[in-house]
C-alpha positions in Angstrom: -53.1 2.5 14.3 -50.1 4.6 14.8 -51.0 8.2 15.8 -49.3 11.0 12.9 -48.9 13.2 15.0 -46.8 11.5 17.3 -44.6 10.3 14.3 -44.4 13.5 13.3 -42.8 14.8 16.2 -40.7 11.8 15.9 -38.8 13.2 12.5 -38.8 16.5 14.2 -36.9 15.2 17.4 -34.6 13.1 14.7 -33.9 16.1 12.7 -33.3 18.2 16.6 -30.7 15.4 17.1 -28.7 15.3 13.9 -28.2 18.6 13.9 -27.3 18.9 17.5 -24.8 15.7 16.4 -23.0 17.8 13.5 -22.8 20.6 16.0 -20.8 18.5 18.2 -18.5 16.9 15.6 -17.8 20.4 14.6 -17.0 21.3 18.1 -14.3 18.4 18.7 -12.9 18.7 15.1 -12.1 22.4 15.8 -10.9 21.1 20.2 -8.5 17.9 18.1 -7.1 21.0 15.6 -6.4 22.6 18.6 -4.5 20.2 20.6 -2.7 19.0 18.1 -1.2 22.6 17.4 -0.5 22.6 20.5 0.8 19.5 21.5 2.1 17.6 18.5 5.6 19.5 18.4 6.4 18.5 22.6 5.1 14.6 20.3 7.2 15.3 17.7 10.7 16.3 19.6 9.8 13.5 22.1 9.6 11.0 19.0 12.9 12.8 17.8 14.5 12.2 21.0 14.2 8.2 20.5 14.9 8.7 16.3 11.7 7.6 15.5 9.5 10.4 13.4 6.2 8.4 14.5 4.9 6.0 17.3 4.3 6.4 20.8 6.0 9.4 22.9 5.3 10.3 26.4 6.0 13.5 27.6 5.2 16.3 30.6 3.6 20.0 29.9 3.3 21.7 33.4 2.3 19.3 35.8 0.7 16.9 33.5 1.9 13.7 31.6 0.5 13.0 28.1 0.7 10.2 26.2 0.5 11.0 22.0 0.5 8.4 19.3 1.7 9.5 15.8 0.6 7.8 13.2 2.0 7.4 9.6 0.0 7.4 6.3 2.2 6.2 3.6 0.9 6.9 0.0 2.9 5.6 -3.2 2.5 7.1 -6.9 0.9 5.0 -8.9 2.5 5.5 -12.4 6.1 5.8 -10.8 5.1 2.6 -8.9 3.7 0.8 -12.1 6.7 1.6 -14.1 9.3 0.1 -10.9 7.1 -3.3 -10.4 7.1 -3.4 -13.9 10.6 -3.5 -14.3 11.0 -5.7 -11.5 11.3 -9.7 -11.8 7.8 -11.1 -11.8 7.8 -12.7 -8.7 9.6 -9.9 -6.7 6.6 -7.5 -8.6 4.0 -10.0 -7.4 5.4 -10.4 -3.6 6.0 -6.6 -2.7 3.0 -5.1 -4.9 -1.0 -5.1 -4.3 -3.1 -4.7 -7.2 -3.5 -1.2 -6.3 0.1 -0.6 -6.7 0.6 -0.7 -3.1 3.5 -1.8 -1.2 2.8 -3.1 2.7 4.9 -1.1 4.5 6.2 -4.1 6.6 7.5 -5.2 3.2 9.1 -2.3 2.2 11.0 -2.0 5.4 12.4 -5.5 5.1 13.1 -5.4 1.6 16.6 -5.7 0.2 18.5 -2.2 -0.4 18.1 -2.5 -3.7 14.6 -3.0 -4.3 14.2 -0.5 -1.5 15.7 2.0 -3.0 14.2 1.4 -6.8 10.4 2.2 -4.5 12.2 5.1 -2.3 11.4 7.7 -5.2 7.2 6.5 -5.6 6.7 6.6 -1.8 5.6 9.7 0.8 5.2 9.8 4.1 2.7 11.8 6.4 1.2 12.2 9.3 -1.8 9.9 9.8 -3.1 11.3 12.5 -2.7 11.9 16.2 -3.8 11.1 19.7 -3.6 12.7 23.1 -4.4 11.1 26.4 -3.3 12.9 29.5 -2.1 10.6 31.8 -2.7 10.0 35.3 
């Protein structure tokens, strides 16, 4: 028979350790909003030095060498979108677009200047996130 008691203390010592959990996610939310104040313009002119806006820069602070990644989220308006594929010869439409109104960006950078620049007005660029490893 399984003692109540015991399970008891069980949901207690659950409840102890999700909270101590959320605590902690806090605590290196708020350390990652720091460093990337910090450190993401050193990323960003690194990046800018090699004419690249995202990716992979190395650079030194003090005596240390860090490693960021940039990433890229890309996010497309929809109705814009809808209206361009729609215009757009069938099969082009169905070879660039997702059902979502979408557009891989592997696609988009390899597509002709023309249908590049018909997408050009429904797309945005961001920062996707960021990384920082110091290097040894």
């Amino acid at each position: 028979m399984v003692n109540i008691m015991d399970s008891i203390s069980l949901f207690d010592k659950r409840v102890e350790l999700k909270n101590k959990i959320d605590d902690l996610k806090a605590e290196l939310k708020s350390v990652e909003e720091k460093l990337s104040e910090t450190f993401m313009p050193a990323a960003k002119e690194a990046l800018n030095a090699q004419g690249k806006d995202f990716g992979t820069a190395h650079f030194i602070s003090g005596n240390n060498k860090f490693k960021a990644v940039v990433r890229k989220k890309v996010t497309w308006e929809q109705n814009q979108l809808r209206n361009v594929f729609n215009a757009m010869d069938p099969d082009d439409a169905a070879h660039y677009a997702k059902v979502t109104f979408a557009v891989e960006e592997r696609k988009y950078t390899t597509a002709p200047p023309a249908i590049r620049s018909l997408l050009e007005e429904c797309r945005t660029v961001e920062v996707g996130g960021f990384s920082l490893e110091l290097e040894k």
